[in-house]
C-alpha positions as semicolon CSV with decimal commas, in nm:
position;residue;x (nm);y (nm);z (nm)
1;X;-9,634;-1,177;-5,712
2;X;-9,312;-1,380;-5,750
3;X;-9,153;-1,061;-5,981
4;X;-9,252;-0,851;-5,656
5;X;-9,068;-1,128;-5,387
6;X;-8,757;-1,091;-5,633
7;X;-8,737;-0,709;-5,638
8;X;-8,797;-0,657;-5,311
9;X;-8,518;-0,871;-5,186
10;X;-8,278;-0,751;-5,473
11;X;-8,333;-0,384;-5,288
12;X;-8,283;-0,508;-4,956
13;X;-7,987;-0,654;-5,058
14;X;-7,852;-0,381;-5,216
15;X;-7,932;-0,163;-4,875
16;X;-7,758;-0,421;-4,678
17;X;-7,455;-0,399;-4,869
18;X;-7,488;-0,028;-4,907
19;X;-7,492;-0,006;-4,582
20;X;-7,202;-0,236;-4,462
21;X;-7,006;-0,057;-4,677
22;X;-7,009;0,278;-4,520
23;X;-7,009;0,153;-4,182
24;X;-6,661;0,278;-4,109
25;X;-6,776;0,584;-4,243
26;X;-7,037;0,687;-4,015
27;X;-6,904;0,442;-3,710
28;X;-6,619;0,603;-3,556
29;X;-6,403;0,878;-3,689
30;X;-6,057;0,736;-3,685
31;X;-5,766;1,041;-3,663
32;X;-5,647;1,165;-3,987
33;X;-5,296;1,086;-4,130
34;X;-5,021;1,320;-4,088
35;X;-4,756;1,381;-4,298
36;X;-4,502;1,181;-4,113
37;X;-4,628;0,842;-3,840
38;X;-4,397;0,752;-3,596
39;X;-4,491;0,401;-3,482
40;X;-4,331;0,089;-3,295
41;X;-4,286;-0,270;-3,421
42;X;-4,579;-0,480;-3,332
43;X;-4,815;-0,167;-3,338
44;X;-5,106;-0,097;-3,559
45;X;-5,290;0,231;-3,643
46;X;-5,623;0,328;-3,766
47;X;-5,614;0,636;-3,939
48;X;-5,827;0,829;-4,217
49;X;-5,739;0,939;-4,603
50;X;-5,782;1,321;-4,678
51;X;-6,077;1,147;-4,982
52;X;-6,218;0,826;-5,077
53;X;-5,912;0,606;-5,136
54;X;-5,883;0,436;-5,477
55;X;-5,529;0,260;-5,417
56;X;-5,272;0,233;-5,170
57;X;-4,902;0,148;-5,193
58;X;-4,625;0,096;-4,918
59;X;-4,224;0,138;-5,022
60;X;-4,114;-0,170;-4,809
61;X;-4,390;-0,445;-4,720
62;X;-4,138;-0,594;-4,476
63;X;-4,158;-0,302;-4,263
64;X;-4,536;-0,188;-4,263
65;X;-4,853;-0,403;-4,387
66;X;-5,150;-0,163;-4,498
67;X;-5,527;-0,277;-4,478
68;X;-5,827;-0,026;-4,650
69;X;-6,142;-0,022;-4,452
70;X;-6,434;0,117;-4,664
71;X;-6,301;0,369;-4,865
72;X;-6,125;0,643;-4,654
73;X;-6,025;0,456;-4,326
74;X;-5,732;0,199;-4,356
75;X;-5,487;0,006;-4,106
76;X;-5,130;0,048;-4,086
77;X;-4,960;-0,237;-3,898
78;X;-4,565;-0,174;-3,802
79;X;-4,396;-0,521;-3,834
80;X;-4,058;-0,449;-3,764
81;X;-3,774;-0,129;-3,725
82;X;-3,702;0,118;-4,007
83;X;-3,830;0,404;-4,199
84;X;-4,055;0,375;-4,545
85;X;-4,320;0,586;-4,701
86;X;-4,712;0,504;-4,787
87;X;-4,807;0,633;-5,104
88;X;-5,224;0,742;-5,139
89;X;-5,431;0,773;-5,459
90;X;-5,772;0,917;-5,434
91;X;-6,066;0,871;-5,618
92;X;-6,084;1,296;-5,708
93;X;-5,728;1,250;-5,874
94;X;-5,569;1,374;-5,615
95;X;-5,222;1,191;-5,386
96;X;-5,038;1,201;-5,102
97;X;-4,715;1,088;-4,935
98;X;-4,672;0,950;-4,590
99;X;-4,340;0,891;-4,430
100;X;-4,339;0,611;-4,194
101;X;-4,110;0,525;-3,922
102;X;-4,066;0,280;-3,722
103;X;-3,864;0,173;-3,397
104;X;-3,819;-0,111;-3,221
105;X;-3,977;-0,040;-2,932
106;X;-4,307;0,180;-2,743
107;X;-4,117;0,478;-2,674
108;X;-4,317;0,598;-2,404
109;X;-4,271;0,306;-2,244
110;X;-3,946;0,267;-2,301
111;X;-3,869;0,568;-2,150
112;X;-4,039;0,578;-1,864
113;X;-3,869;0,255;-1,813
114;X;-3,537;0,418;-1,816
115;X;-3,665;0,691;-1,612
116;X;-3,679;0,443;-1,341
117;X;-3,320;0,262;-1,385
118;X;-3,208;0,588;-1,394
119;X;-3,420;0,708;-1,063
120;X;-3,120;0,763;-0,825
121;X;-2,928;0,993;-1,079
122;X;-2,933;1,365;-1,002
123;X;-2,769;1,457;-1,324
124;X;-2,939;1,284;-1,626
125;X;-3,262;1,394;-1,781
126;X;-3,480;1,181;-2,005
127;X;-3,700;1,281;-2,261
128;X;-3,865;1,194;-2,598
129;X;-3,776;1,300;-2,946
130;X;-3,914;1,164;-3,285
131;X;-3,961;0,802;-3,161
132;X;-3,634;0,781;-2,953
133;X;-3,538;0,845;-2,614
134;X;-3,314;1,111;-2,531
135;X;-3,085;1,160;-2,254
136;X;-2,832;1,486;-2,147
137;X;-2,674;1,550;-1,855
138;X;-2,351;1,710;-1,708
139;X;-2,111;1,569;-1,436
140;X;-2,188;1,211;-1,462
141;X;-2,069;0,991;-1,188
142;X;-1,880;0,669;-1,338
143;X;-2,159;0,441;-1,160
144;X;-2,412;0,656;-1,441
145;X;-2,237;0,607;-1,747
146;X;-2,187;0,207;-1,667
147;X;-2,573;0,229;-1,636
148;X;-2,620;0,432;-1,954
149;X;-2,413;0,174;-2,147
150;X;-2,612;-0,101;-2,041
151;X;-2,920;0,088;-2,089
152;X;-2,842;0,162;-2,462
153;X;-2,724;-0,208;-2,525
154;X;-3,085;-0,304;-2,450
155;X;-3,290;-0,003;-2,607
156;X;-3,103;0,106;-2,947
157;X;-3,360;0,388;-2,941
158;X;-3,227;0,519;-2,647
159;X;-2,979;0,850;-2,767
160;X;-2,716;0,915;-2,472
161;X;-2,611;1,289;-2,515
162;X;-2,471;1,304;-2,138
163;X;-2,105;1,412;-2,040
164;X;-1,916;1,241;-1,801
165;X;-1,769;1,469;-1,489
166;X;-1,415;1,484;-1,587
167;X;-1,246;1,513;-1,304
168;X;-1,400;1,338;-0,979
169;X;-1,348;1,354;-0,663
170;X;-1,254;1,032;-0,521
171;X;-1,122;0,930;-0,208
172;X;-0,770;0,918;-0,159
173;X;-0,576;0,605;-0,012
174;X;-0,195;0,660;0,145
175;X;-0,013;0,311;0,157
176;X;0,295;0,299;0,417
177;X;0,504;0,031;0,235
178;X;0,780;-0,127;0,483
179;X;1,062;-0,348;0,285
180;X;1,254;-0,558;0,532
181;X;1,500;-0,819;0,536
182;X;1,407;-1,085;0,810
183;X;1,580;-1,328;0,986
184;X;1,450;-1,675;0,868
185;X;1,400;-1,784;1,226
186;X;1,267;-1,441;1,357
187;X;0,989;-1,437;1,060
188;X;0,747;-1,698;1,175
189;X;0,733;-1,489;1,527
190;X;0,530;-1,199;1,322
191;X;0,274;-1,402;1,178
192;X;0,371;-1,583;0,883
193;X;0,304;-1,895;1,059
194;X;-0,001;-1,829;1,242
195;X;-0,033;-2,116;1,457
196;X;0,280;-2,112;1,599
197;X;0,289;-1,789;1,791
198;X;0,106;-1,509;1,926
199;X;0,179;-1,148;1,842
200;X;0,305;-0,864;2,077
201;X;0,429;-0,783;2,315
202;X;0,126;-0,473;2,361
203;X;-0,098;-0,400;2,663
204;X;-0,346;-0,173;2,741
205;X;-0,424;-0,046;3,120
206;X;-0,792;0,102;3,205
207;X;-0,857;0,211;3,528
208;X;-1,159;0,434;3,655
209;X;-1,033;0,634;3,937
210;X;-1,427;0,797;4,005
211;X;-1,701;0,565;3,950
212;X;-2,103;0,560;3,902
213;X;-2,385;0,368;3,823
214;X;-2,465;0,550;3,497
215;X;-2,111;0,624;3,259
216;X;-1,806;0,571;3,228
217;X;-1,586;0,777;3,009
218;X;-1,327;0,560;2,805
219;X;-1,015;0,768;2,713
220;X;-1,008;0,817;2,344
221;X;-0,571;0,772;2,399
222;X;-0,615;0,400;2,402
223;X;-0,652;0,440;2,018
224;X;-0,902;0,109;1,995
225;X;-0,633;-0,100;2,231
226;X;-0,794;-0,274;2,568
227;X;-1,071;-0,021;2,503
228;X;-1,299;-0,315;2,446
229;X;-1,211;-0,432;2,785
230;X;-1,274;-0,135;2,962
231;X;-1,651;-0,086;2,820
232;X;-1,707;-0,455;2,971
233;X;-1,633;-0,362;3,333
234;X;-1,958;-0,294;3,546
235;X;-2,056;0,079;3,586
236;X;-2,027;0,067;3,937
237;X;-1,738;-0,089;4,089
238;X;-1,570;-0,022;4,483
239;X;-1,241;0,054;4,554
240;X;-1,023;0,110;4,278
241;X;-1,129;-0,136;3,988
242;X;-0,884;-0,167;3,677
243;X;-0,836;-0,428;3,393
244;X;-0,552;-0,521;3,187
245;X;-0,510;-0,723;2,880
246;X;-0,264;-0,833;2,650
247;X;-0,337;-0,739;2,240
248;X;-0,104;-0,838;1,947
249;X;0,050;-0,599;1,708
250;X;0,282;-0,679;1,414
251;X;0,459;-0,339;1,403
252;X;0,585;-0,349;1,771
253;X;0,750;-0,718;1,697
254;X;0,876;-0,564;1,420
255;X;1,062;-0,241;1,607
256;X;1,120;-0,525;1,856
257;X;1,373;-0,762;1,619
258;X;1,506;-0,412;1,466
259;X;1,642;-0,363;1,757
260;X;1,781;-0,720;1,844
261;X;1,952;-0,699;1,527
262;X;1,669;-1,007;1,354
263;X;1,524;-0,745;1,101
264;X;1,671;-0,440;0,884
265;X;1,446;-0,189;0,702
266;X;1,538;-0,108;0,370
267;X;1,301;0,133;0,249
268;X;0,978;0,253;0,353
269;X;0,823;0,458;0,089
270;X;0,486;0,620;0,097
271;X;0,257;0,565;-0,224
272;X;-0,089;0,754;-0,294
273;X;-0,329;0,715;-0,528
274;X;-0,723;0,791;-0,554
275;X;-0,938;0,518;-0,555
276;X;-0,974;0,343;-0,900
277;X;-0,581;0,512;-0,947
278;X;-0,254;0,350;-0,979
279;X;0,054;0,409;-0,791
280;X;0,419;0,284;-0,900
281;X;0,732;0,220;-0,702
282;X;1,046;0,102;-0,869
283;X;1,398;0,162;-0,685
284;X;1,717;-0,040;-0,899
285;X;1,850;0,044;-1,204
286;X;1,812;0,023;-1,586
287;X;2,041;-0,139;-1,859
288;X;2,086;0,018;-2,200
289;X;1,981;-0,340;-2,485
290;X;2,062;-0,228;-2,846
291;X;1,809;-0,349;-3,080
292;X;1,849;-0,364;-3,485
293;X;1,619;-0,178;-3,670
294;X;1,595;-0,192;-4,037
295;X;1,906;-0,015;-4,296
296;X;2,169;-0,101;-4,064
297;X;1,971;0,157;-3,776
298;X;1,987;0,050;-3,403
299;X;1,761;0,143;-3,121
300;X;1,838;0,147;-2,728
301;X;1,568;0,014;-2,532
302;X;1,665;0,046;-2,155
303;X;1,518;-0,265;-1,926
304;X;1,465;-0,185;-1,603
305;X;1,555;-0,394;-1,304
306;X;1,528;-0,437;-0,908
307;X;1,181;-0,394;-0,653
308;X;0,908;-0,283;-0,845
309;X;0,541;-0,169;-0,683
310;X;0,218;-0,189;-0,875
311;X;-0,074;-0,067;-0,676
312;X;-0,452;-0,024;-0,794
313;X;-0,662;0,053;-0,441
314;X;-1,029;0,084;-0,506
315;X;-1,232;0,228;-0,200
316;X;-1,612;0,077;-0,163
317;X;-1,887;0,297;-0,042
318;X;-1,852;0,167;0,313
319;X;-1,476;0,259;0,336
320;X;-1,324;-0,056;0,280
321;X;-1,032;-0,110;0,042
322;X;-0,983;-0,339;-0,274
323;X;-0,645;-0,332;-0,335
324;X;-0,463;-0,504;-0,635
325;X;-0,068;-0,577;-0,544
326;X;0,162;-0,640;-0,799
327;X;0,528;-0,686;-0,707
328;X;0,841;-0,779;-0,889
329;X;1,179;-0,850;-0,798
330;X;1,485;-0,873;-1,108
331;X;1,820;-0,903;-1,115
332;X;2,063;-0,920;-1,430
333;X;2,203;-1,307;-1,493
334;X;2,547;-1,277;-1,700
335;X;2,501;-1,672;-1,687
336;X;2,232;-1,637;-1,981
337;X;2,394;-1,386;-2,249
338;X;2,267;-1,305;-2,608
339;X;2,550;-1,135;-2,827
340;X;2,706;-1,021;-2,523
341;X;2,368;-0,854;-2,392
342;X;2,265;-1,034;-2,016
343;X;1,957;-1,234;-1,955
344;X;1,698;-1,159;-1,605
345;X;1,613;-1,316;-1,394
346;X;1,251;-1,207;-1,258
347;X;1,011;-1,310;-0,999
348;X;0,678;-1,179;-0,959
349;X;0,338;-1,209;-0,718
350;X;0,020;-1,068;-0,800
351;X;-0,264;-1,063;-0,540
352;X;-0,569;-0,883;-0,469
353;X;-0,707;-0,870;-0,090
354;X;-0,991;-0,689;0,053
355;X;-0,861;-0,510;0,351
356;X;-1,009;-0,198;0,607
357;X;-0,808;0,045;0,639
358;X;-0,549;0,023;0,883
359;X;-0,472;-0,360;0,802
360;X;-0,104;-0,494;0,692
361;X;-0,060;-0,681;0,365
362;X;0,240;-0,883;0,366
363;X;0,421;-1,032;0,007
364;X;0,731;-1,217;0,093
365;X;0,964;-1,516;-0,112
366;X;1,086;-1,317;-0,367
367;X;1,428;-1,346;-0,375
368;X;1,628;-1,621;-0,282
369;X;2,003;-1,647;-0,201
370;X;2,096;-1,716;-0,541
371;X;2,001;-1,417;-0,646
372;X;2,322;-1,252;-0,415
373;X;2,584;-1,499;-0,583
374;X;2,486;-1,361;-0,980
375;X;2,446;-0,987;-0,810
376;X;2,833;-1,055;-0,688
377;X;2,944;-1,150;-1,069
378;X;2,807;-0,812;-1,200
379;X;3,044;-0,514;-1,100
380;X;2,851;-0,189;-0,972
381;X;2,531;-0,376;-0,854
382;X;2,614;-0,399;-0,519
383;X;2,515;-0,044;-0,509
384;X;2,200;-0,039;-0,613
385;X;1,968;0,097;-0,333
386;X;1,771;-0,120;-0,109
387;X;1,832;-0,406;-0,369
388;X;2,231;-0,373;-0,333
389;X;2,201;-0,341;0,063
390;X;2,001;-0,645;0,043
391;X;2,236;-0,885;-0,125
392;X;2,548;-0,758;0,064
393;X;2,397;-0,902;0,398
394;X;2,581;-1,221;0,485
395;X;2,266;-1,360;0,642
396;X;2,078;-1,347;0,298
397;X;2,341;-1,520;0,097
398;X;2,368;-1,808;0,313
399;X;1,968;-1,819;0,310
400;X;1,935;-1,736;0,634
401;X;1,714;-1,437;0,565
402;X;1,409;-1,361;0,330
403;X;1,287;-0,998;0,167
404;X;0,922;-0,924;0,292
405;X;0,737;-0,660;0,171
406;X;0,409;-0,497;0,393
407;X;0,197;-0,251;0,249
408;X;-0,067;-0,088;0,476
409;X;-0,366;0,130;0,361
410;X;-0,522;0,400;0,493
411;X;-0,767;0,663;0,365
412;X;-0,643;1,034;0,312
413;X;-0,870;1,343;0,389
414;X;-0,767;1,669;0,434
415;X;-0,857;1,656;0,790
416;X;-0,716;1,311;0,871
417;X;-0,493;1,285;1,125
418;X;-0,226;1,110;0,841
419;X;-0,250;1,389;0,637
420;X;-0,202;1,608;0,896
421;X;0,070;1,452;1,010
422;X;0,224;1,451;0,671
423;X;0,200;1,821;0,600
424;X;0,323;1,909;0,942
425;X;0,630;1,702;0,883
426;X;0,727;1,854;0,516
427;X;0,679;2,208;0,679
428;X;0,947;2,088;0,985
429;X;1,157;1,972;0,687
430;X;1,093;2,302;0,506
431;X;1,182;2,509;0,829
432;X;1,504;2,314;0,866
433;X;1,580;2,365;0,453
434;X;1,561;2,731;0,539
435;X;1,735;2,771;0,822
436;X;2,080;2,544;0,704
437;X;2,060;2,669;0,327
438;X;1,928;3,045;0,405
439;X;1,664;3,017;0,155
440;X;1,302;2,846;0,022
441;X;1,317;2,478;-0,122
442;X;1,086;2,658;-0,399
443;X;1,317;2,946;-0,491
């Protein structure tokens, strides 16, 4: 009876353990192993051996960890980024290679992530290719490929096969620059000093000679001057109603003290540049500074010297202007010599304003009267334009006067009135090229 216990629990332990063992068998039938597995760190994989497995081996156990379940089903678990290969022995003799590869992140994911960042770009398509994330496009704006960049410092997966629109069409900014020489005394009645004065004199006249209770037209002519008083009025007025108001305006004080003899214009050149462009304005001289080279060989470098412009505007989406101002005034100083060569003296101001278009930026203090007395020591430099005219003023050199530049943006389109005004006057000064010399400028 006892022998009979014994057996009978030997065989039902030997079904029980039969029977766990080909569990995964019969359970679930996991997908069966390609030739090449794409995975991402972090994931594992059930998949199933072409035969019973006898032994297993992975290239690089930092990369991949492999687990056997039963004897065909195993699990590969991606630990971290690279590419290996899984090597399979079955029980029938036969073997088989697996290449592994793994990336850092879920691709899918990962690109329907940048799908999203990338939402508001027309021009860039996103798609998936062997475990990375593929992008192409043509005509890229510059706001895309900043966002690409960052994109791709994130997600090293992500494969940016895009091009970049070379040539863009930005807006275009026209800056009137005005360089004056003030009167010391007249240039706190423009605005320097701010507290002490009030601009002008300007005035603006609105008057509604037929009135109702339901518009009134504003003429356009005021150009923005006393139209603001005019809309205030009340729509239906007796008699003749009218207002008038005073408004200040730099450019008429300025016309104002030309005339009066407390301001001279020296230049007033007109600089363009696209937005994110450069424009450069340099009127002086140069001077020719030999410099040794090696065997005996000397080089000329030639310094340049007098008012120098450095513009960068940079026009936001609403139409306002960030504009970068670099200016520098040099002279030559024969006081400081080096082998007979001159010294300069330089002074420079750098400033970036935000400004709408229309609005005056002024830079003054650059040169002082000392400046004239060295320019007088130097033979010739009295003629150098706008610089020359400058120190031969006897206001300057006895520091009654100051330089003071203003620079004044405005946007260019083809149909602005600037621009129109611009062409219009090059084809008068055409007309009048061909009418004293008898022939085109272009011929």
């Amino acid at each position: 009876m006892c022998n009979l216990v014994a057996r009978r629990n030997r065989y039902t332990r030997w079904l029980l353990a039969l029977w766990l063992f080909s569990v995964p068998v019969f359970s679930a039938d996991a997908p069966a192993l390609p030739d090449a597995v794409t995975m991402y760190a972090g994931q594992a994989l059930v998949r199933s051996a072409p035969g019973s497995l006898l032994r297993v081996a992975v290239g690089n156990g930092k990369l991949v960890e492999v687990r056997v379940l039963g004897r065909r089903q195993m699990v590969i678990i991606a630990n971290q980024a690279g590419d290996t290969s899984l090597q399979l022995w079955m029980r029938d003799g036969s073997r088989r290679s697996i290449d592994l590869h793994i990336v850092s992140g879920n691709t899918d994911q990962v690109a329907e992530l940048v799908r999203t960042l990338l939402k508001a770009s027309k021009a860039v398509s996103v798609n998936t290719v062997g475990g990375n994330v593929v992008l192409s496009g043509v005509n890229l704006t510059q706001e895309d490929v900043a966002q690409i960049a960052a994109i791709k410092k994130v997600y090293p997966q992500v494969l940016d096969f895009t091009q970049a629109n070379a040539v863009q069409m930005k807006p275009m900014v026209m800056m009137k620059v005005r360089i004056m020489e003030f009167d010391k005394s007249a240039l706190h009645q423009i605005g320097i000093k701010w507290d002490s004065v009030i601009d002008g004199p300007g005035g603006a006249l609105a008057h509604d000679f037929a009135s109702n209770s339901l518009y009134r037209m504003t003429p356009s002519s005021f150009g923005g001057i006393g139209a603001n008083g005019a809309v205030n009025l009340p729509l239906s007025l007796s008699g003749t109603p009218a207002f008038f108001g005073l408004v200040t305006s730099i450019t008429s004080k300025i016309n104002l003290m030309m005339q009066t003899g407390n301001a001279w214009e020296l230049a007033t050149p007109q600089l363009a540049a696209r937005s994110g462009g450069t424009a450069d304005f340099l009127v002086g001289g140069e001077v020719p500074i030999p410099i040794a080279q090696g065997l005996g060989q000397t080089s000329v470098e030639y310094k340049p010297y007098g008012i120098k412009l450095h513009i960068e505007p940079v026009v936001s989406s609403t139409g306002d202007i960030s504009t970068t101002i670099k200016a520098e005034i040099s002279h030559i100083d024969p006081s400081v010599t080096v082998q007979g060569y001159p010294g300069f003296l330089t002074r420079k101001a750098s400033t970036e304003v935000n400004v709408h278009e229309g609005q005056t930026i002024v830079i003054s203090g650059l040169v002082d009267s000392s400046a004239s007395k060295t320019i007088d020591k130097v033979p010739g430099l009295g003629q150098i334009p706008v610089l020359g005219e400058l120190f031969r003023s006897r206001d300057f050199k006895s520091k009654r006067s100051d330089l003071v530049i203003f620079v004044t943006p405005y946007l260019v389109t083809p149909d602005a009135p600037l621009n129109k005004a611009l062409i219009s006057k090059s084809n008068k000064l055409a007309d009048e090229f061909r009418k004293t010399v008898g022939s085109d400028i272009l011929n």
